[in-house]
N, C-alpha and C positions, 0 to 999 in steps of 0.2 A: 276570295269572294268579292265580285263586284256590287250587288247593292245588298243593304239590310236585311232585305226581305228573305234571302238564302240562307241567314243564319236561324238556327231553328230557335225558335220558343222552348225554355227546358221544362220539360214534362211533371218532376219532380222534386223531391230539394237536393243541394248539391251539396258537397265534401264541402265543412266550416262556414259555410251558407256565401259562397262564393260564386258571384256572378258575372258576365261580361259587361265591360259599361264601354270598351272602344278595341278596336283593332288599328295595329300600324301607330308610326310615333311619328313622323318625321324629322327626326332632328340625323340619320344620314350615317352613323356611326359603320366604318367598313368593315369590323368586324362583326355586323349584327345583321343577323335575316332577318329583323323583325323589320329593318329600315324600307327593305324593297316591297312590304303593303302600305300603299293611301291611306292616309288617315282615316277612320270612320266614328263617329259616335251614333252608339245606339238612344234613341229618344228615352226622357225621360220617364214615359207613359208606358213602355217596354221594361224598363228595367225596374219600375213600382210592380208590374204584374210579377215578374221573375221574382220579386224580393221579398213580396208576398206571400209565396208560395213557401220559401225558405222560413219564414216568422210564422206562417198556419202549423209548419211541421212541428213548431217549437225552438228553433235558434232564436237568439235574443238578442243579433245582433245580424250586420250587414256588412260583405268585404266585395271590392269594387275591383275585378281583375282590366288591367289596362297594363299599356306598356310604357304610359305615360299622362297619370292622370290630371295633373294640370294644364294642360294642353285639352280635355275637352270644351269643345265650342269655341276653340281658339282656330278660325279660318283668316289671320293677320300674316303678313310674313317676319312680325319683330319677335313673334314668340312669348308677348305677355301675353300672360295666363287672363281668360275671360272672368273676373270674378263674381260678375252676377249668374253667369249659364252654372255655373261649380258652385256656387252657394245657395242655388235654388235647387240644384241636384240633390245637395246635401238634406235642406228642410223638406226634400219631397219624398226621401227616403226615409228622413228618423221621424217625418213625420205617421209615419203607419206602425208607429209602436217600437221600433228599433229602437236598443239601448244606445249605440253608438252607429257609425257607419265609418268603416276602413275603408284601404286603399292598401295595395298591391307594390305598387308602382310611383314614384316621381321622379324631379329630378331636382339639384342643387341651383340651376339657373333660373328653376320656374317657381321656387323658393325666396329665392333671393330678389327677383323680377317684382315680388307684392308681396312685403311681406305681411299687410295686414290679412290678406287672402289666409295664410293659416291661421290665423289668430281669428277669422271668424269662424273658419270649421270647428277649429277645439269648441268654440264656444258653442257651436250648433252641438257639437257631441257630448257639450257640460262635463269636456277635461277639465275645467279651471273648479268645478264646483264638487266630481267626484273625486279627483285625483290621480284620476286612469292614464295609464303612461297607454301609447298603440305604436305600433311599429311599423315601419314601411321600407320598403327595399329603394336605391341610390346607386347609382354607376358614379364613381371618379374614374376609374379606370387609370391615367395618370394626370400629373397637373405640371408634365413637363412641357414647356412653349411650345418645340418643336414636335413632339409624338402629338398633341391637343391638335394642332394645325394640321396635321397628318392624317389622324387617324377618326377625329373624334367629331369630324362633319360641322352641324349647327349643333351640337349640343349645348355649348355655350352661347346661344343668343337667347339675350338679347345682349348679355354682353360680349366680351374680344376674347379671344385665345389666350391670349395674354393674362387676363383676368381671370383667369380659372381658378387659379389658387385661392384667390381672396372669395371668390362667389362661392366656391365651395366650404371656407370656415365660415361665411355669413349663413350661407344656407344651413349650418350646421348649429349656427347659434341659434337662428329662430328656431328650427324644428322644436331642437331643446325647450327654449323659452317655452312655446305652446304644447309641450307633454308627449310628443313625436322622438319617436328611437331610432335614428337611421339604423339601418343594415348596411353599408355601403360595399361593393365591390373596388378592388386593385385589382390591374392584370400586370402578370409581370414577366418578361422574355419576350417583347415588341421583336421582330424580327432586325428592325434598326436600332434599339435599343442601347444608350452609351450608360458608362458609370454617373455622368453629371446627370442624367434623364433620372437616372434612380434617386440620384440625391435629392432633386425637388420635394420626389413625393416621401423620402425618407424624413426630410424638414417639415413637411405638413404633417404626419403623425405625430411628432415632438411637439408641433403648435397644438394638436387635437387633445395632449394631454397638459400643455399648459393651460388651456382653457376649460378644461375638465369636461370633454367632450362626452356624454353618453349614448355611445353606440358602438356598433359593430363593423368592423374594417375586415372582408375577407378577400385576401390574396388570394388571385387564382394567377395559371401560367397559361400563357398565349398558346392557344392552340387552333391553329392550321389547316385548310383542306387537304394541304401538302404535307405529309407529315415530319418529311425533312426540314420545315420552317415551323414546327410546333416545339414548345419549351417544355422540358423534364428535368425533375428535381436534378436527375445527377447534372445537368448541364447548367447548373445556377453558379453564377459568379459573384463573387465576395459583396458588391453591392447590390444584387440581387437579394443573395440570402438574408442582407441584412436589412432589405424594406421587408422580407416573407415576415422575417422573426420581429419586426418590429410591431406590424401590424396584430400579431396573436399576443405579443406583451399587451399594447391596446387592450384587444377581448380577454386577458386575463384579466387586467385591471376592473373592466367595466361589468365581470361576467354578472356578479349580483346583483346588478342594477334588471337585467333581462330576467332572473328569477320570476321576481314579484307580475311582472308585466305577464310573463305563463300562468302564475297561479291565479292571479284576475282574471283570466280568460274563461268564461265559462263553459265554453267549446265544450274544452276536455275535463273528464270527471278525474277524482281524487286519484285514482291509482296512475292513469296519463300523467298525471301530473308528477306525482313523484316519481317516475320514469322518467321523465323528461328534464328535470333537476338532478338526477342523476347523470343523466347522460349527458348533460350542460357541462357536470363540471369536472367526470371521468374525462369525457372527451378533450374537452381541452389539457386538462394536465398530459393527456398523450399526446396530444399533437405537441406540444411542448419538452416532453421529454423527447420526440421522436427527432425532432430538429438538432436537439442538443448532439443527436447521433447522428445525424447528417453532416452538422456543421465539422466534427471532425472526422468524416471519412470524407470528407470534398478536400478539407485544408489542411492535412496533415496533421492530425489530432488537434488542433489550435479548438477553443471553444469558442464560444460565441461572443464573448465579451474581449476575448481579445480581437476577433473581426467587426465590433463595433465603434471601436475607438478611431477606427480608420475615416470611418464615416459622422462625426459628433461634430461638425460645423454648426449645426440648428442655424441656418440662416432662414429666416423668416417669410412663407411662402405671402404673406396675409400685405405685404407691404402698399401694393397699388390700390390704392382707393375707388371702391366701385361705385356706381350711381344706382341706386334702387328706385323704384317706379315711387312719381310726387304722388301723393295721393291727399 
């Protein structure tokens, strides 16, 4: 879509009271279609009438679909987040009665870039006065030097390549701080892909829980136009399997924390709801037994713990010192 004007006005209210607030990201990432649309932000005055319609129907709340929502009204090329056009988005939305107003989408750099910018949304959402944890989805993808430089564009600006590790535990400290649950994404089976590339991100998980990180870390495996260059469970190698199993130890850990965050959600009524605690915490003990049966038909019966030890360096991704915006 080249201008605004093509994308339609929605008629009626949408699934979770979800709206468009931007198309396109630009930060460049090659594994992502979303990279090749131009950024667009739709006007404020546009997304109050959309949001409106959602709150007439009865939702009591607002979710802002983007694929990069700090980045709205950001036309700089360093990648700070604009935080007057986003914080007036914000009180222009909860101003019409919304309990809260979400978001879809960010990223770890545009987190770390300001971090007073989330600290003023919670407080426009009154996280700090009701106690409401909100969730929002996050690419690391990996936070190895060489795959970051490779593969992962501008994602990292305003900071360096290099710096990814550390923006990413920063990013992940504020979120926390201001009552934000990342969901973050791993991909893993880069087609260049070495066992040191895996270790980086296997050392930031180990920092996520010395820090007692609350959120969600999902492994997924690189997949390909080519499907001869796409990764599958059977083709995971020993430090593969063990960033997969590391990151679902994570969402074991953390799984009770995303509970309560469900059952606050007003969306969904009492029976959703304990479906959805159900299937939180079925699901994962399967996916955790099912590994445990992977790991020994990949290694020769060996379990998991004994392919972990191979990988227990924790050398500390958090080291290089980043600069956040003076504010």
């Amino acid at each position: 879509v080249r201008n605004l004007e093509n994308i339609p006005v929605i008629e009626g209210p949408t699934i979770n009271s979800l709206i468009e607030a931007m198309r396109g990201c630009g930060r460049g990432c090659d594994f992502c279609d979303v990279n090749k649309r131009s950024k667009k932000d739709l006007p404020l005055e546009r997304l109050q009438q959309e949001a409106k319609i959602n709150l007439d129907y009865g939702f009591d709340s607002i979710w802002l679909h983007s694929d990069e929502m700090l980045l709205y009204g950001c036309d700089n090329r360093d990648f700070i987040p604009n935080r007057d056009m986003i914080t007036d988005l914000w009180k222009g939305l909860k101003g019409l009665g919304a309990n809260f107003v979400g978001t879809t989408h960010m990223t770890f750099s545009a987190v770390a870039a300001d971090p007073t910018l989330m600290q003023q949304i919670s407080h426009i959402n009154k996280q700090d006065e009701s106690g409401r944890w909100l969730a929002t989805n996050l690419g690391i993808e990996t936070v190895a030097p060489s795959l970051v430089k490779k593969h992962l564009g501008v994602k990292t600006k305003p900071f360096s390549p290099d710096e990814w590790g550390s923006v990413v535990m920063e990013g992940a400290k504020i979120l926390n701080k201001n009552r934000w649950f990342p969901a973050a994404t791993i991909i893993i089976g880069w087609p260049d892909e070495t066992p040191d590339d895996n270790q980086y991100t296997i050392d930031m998980i180990r920092d996520f829980r010395a820090m007692d990180f609350r959120g969600l870390v999902a492994p997924l495996l690189y997949q390909d136009f080519s499907e001869k260059n796409s990764m599958h469970f059977g083709n995971l190698n020993e430090a593969q399997f063990t960033l997969f199993w590391k990151c679902w130890e994570n969402n074991m850990r953390v799984i009770n924390d995303i509970i309560p965050i469900i059952l606050r959600n007003k969306t969904y009524g009492p029976p959703m709801k304990i479906f959805m605690y159900g299937i939180l915490k079925a699901g994962t003990w399967a996916i955790m037994r099912y590994l445990r049966g992977l790991c020994k038909d990949l290694f020769n019966g060996r379990t998991p713990d004994e392919i972990m030890d191979k990988y227990a360096r924790s050398v500390s991704v958090t080291a290089p010192k980043i600069q956040t915006k003076k504010l």
